[in-house]
N, C-alpha and C positions, 0 to 999 in steps of 0.2 A: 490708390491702395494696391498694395502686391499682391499677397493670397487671395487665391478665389472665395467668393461666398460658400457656403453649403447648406441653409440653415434645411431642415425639416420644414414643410408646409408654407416655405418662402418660395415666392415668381421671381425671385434676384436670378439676373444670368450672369454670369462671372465677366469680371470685371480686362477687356481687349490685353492682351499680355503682351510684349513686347518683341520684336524679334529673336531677339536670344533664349525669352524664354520657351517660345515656338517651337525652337530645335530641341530644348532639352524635354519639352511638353511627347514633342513626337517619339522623341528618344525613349521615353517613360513608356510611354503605350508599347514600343517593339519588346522591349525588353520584359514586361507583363506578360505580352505572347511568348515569347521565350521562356521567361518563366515556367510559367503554366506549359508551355511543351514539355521542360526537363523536371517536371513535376510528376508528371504523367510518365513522362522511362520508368521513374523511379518506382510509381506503382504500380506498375505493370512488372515489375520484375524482382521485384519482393521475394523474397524466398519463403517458404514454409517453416514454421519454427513449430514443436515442441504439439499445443493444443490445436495448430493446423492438421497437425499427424493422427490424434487422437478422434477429432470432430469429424474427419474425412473417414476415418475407421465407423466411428458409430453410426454415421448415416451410413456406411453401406452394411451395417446388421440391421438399420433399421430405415429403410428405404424409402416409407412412405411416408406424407407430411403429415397427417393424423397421428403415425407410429410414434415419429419422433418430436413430437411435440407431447403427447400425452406420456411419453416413457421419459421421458426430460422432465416433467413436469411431477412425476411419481418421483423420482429418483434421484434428482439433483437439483433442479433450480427452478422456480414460480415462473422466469422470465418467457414463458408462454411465445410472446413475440419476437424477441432476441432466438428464441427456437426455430420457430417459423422461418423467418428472416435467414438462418442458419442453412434452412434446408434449400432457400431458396438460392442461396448465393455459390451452393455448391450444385445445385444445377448447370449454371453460368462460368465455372470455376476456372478455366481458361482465359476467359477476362473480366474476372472480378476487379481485376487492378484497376480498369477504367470506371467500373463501379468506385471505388474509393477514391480514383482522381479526382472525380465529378462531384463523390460525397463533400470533399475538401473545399475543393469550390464555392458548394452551395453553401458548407457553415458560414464562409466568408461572407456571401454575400447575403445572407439570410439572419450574421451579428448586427451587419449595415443597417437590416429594413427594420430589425425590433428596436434596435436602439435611436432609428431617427423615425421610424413611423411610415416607413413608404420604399421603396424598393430605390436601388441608385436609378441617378439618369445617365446621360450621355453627355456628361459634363466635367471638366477637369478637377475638381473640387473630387467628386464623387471619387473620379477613378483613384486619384493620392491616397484617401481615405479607405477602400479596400487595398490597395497594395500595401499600405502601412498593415492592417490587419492580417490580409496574407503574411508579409513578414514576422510581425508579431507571433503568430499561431506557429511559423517556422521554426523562429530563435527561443521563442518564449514558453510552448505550450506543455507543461511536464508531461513527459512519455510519450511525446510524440511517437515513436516507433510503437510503441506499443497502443496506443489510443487507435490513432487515426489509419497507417500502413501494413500493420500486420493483420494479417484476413482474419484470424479468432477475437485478436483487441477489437479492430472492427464494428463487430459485432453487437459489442456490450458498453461502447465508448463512441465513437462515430454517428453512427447514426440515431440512438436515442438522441444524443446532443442535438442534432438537425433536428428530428419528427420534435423534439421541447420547443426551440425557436419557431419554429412552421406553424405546432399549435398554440402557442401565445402570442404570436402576430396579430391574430384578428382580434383577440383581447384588446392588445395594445392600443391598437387604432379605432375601437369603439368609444365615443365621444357620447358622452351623457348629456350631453345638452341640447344635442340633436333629435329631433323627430326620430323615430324607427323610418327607416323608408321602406315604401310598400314593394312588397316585389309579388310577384305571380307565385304559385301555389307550387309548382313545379319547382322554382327557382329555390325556395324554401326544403322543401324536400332534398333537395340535392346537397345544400348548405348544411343541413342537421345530418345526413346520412356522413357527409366529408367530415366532418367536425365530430360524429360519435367514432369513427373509424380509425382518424389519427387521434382523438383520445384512447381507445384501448390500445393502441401501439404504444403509446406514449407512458400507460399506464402498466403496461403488461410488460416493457424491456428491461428498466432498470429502476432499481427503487429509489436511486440518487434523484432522475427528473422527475420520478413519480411527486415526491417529496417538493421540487422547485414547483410543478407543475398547480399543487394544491395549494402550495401558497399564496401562490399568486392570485389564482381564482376568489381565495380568502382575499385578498388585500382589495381586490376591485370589489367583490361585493358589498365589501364596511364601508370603500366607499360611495359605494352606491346606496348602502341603505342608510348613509351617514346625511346626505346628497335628496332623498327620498324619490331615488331616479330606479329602483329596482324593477317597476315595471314596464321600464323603457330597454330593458338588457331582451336583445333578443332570441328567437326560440334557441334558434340552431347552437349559441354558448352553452344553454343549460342540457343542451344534445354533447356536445365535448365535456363538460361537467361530469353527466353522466358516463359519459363512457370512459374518460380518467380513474373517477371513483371506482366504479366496478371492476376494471379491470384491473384496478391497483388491487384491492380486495382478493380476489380472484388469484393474481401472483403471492400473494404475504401468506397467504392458505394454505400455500401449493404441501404436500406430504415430504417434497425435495426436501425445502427448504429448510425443514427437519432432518433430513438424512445426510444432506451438508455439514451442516454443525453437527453432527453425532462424529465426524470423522475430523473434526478439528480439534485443537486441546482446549480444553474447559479452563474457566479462568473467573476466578473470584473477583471480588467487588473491589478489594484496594489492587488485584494486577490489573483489571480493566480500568481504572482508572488511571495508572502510570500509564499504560500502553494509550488510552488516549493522550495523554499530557506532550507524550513524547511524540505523536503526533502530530501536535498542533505545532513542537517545536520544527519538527520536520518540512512542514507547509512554509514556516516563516523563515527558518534560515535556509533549507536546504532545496526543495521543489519550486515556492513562487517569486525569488530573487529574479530567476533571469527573466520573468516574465516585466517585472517592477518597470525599467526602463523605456521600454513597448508602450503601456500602459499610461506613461509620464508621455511619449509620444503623442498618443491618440489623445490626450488629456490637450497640450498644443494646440491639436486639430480643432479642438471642441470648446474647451473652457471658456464661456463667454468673457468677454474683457470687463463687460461689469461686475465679475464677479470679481475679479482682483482690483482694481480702481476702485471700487467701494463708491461707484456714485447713486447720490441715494436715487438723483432723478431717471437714471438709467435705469435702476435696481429695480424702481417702482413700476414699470413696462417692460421687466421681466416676467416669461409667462410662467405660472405658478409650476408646470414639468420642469423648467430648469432648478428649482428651485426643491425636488422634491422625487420626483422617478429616478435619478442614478441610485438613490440608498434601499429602492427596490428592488433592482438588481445586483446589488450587494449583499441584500439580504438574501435573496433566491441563492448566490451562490454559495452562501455559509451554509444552508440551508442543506445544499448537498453533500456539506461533508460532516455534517454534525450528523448524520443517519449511521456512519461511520464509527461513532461514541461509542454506541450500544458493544457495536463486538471491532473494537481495533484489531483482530487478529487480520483481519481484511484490508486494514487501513494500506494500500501499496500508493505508491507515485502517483500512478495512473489514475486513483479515486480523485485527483485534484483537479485533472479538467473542466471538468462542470464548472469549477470556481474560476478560473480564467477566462473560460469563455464568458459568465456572467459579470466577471470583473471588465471584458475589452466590452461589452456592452453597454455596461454603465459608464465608462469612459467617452462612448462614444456619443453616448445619448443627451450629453450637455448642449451640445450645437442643437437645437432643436425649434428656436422662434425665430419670428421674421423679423425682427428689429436688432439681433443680434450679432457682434462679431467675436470671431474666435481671438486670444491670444497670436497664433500665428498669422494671422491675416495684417498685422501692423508690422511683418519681415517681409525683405523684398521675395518676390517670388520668384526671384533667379536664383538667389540662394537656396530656397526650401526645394524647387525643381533639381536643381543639379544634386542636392544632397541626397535626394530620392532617387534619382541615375542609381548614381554613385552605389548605394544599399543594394541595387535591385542588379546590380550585375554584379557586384558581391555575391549575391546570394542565387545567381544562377550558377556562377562556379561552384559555389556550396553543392547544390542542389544534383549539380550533373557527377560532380565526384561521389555521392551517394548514391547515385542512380549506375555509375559503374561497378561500383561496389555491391552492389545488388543485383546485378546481373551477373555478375564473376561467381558471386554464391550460388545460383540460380543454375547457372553452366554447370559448376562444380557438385551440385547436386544430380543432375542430370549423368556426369561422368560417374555419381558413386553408385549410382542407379544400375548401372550398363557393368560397373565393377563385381557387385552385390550380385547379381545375375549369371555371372559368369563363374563366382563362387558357389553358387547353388549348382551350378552346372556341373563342378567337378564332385560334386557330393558333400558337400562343406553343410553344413548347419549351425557353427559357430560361429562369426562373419567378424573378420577382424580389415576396419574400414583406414583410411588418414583424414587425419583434419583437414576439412576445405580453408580453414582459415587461421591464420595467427593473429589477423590484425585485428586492432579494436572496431567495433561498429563505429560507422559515424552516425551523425543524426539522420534520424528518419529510417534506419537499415534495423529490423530487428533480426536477432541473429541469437542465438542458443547453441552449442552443441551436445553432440555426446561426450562421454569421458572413458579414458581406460578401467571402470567398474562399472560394467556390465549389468550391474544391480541398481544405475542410477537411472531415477525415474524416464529420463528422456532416451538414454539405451533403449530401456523398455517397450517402449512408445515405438521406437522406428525396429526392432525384434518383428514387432505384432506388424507394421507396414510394410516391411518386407519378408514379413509369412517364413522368419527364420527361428530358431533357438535363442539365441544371443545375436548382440551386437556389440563391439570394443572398438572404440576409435582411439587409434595408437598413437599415444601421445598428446591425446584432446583433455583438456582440461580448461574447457570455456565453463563461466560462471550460471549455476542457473536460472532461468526463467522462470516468473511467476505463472501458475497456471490461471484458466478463470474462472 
């Protein structure tokens, strides 16, 4: 057999690979490092875009984490811990980038552990299957600049996605057939304290996983009370239950949340329903195309072969999760963007992440028992290794020409800093700037400018940042950015 094994919950160790495939095995791991080094330029050198400028102004009118969290929470948005989180990350703001590198990381390998039930090993199987997913999340993930790399997206897309996976992990891997195991009084304490805390995170960031989060908790219960195993679910879930619920509550309350919509345009029942419509068309031709391919990838990795061969006596020592958990996170993923119905005025690119990361989990989550093999495991493994090279240094070039380009911006802001200053210096209060940029962004570089009208929102923004009257950047006419 050429592909390695990888099922979930199997002792299978992968099957001696051959010399050739050895080189291109070791090839694959350097180039991961690599990877993941020019991964890191890239986030580390990010530039400031637009609600970077504006969020950096408000925490310094409002400086303390009480302030601006409860004056966020009056004013503009329920997301209580997306506030939090805000004030915290501008503390660290110098190298937050490595914060978002690391955040990147973890969703990869944290899609791995909910969709197979256990954390990767140190095993070749394992490692393919995150760097396909790295990849994937690269080529595929809509908005990536703006989700996961830009400090304000961050905020409201990045890490809600991680604390959702992190808190439905231990769902996952609660097995109702089992005994509760007894653990010490202390140990229990700790377990319900962790599990109420990343529920009000989870609950209080964004109302997308708010929504995947309750579902899910619904879907294990039915099946538990379906099962008559409800009072085998232990303490410390109904401690993350709680603190989900509440804190979701708690944001949906908030008086912003009001004061948001009073400043968006109002829109009747047959336009909210086109602007949904047009949505969904959006998702399906325009946003989760590039992901599709990715997802047919990881589907390879995973798709049991009994499931194509159609044999009944395979099918029947298929374990009932193959057979049944990927349409749950399918459903979780729909789930986050149908909250989007109510008001599509919100409906941007970026609301579609939730739905790909739960779509590369359900993908992933078919490999899952110990009697089972993937589709790809009946291809030589010299071909699937080199193929995997092959992608993975593609996409360091990718990666590092993005990570140039984000530092050039980063420089070139730094230069209109030093320009801007010097203008004030001669008595100027009008500030007439040059575009740091004509080129298009690549992936992963979120980039905004200002424009020659002075009056346009993100003008505005950098007026107030650099404590002048005006701002015109002569001859800038970059398209605008969505704020959050």
């Amino acid at each position: 057999m050429g592909w390695p094994a990888s099922a979930g919950g199997s002792e299978r160790t992968d099957d001696p690979p051959d010399r050739a495939t050895r080189v291109f095995d070791r090839l694959a791991l350097s180039l991961s490092v690599l990877l993941c080094a020019v991964l890191a330029f890239l986030a580390v050198n990010e530039p400031w875009v637009s609600d970077d400028f504006s969020g950096a102004l408000f925490l310094k009118e409002h400086p303390g984490l009480w302030e601006t969290v409860s004056y966020g929470y009056q004013t503009w948005t329920g997301r209580f811990a997306s506030s939090a989180f805000s004030w915290m990350a501008m503390q660290v703001r110098p190298v937050y980038g490595i914060g978002i590198w690391l955040g990147l990381l973890a969703l990869v390998v944290q899609t791995f552990a909910l969709a197979r039930g256990r954390y990767p090993r140190a095993r070749r199987s394992d490692l393919y299957v995150l760097c396909l997913l790295l990849l994937a999340y690269w080529y595929g993930l809509p908005a990536l600049e703006e989700t996961i790399f830009w400090t304000a997206g961050s905020l409201v897309y990045l890490w809600p996605a991680l604390a959702v996976l992190l808190f439905l992990y231990p769902y996952r891997r609660w097995d109702p057939e089992a005994l509760p195991a007894k653990a010490s009084a202390m140990r229990e304490v700790a377990l319900a304290l962790g599990m109420l805390l990343l529920g009000v995170f989870v609950g209080g960031s964004q109302e997308q996983v708010l929504v995947a989060g309750m579902l899910y908790l619904f879907v294990l219960a039915l099946r538990a009370a379906r099962s008559g195993k409800l009072r085998r679910i232990p303490a410390h879930f109904y401690s993350g239950a709680l603190g989900l619920v509440a804190a979701g509550a708690i944001s949906l309350a908030a008086p912003g949340n009001s004061a948001r919509l009073d400043v968006t345009p109002s829109e009747g029942l047959l336009q909210t329903a086109i602007a949904a419509a047009k949505y969904v068309v959006h998702i399906l031709v325009d946003w989760m195309p590039p992901m599709t391919p990715w997802l047919l990838c990881l589907l390879l990795l995973a798709i049991p072969v009994t499931g194509v061969l159609r044999n009944t006596k395979e099918v029947g020592r298929t374990p009932v999760s193959l057979r049944s958990d990927w349409w749950v996170w399918v459903l979780l993923g729909l789930a986050t963007v149908s909250t989007l119905f109510v008001r599509p005025y919100f409906a941007a690119e970026r609301t579609v992440m939730f739905l790909a990361v739960f779509l590369a989990v359900g993908a992933v989550s078919l490999q899952t028992g110990s009697r089972t093999t993937s589709v790809l495991e009946r291809l030589p493994a010299l071909a699937a290794s080199a193929a995997l090279c092959l992608l993975l240094l593609v996409t360091v070039g990718d990666v590092a020409l993005s990570g140039w380009q984000a530092r050039s911006l980063r420089l070139g802001q730094q230069e209109r800093a030093e320009d801007v200053a010097r203008q004030k210096q001669e008595g100027l209060r009008d500030i007439v700037v040059a575009p740091l940029t004509d080129d298009v962004p690549r992936r992963g570089v979120m980039w905004g400018d200002g424009t020659a009208d002075k009056a346009f929102w993100i003008n505005g923004i950098l007026a107030s940042w650099y404590e002048v009257d005006s701002v015109v950047v002569s001859g800038g006419a970059q398209p605008e950015q969505g704020s959050q």
